[in-house]
Residue, then its C-alpha position, 0 to 999 in steps of 0.5 A: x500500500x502506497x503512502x498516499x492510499x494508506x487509510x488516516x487513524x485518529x487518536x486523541x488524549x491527553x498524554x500528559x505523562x507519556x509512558x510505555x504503554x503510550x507508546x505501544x498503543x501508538x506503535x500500533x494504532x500505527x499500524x493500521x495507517x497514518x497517525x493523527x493524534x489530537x492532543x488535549x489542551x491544558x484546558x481541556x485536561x483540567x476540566x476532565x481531571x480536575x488538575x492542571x497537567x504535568x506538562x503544558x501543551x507544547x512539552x506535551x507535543x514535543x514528547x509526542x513527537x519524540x516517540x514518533x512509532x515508525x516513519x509513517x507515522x504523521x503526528x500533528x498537535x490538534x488543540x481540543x478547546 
């Protein structure tokens, strides 16, 4: 399968403190084609946590695409507002 026709996957969440298992479940929503991850804002985390995040969005993002699972993988910061 060519990049251009491989089917987009969407996932979201707050991946605050990225962990291992972060990472695997990425790896393998991956697999199935080209990753989006919608990042929840800091707002967002607070309201569903009732707690500030660990990290703010930025750090946040730049974790995300430090573990970036493959070359296929397109990973771009999706605010929820």
């Amino acid at each position: 399968m060519d990049v251009q026709s491989r089917p987009k996957v969407m996932v979201a969440g707050c991946f605050d403190l990225l962990h291992a298992s972060h990472v695997a479940f990425l790896a393998k929503a991956a697999a199935f084609g080209d990753l989006h991850v919608s990042l929840g804002s800091d707002q967002s985390i607070l309201r569903q946590k009732g707690k500030s995040p660990a990290y703010s969005e930025p750090v946040s993002y730049t974790h995300l695409r430090a573990h970036e699972p493959g070359r296929n993988l397109v990973c771009r910061l999706v605010l929820e507002k």
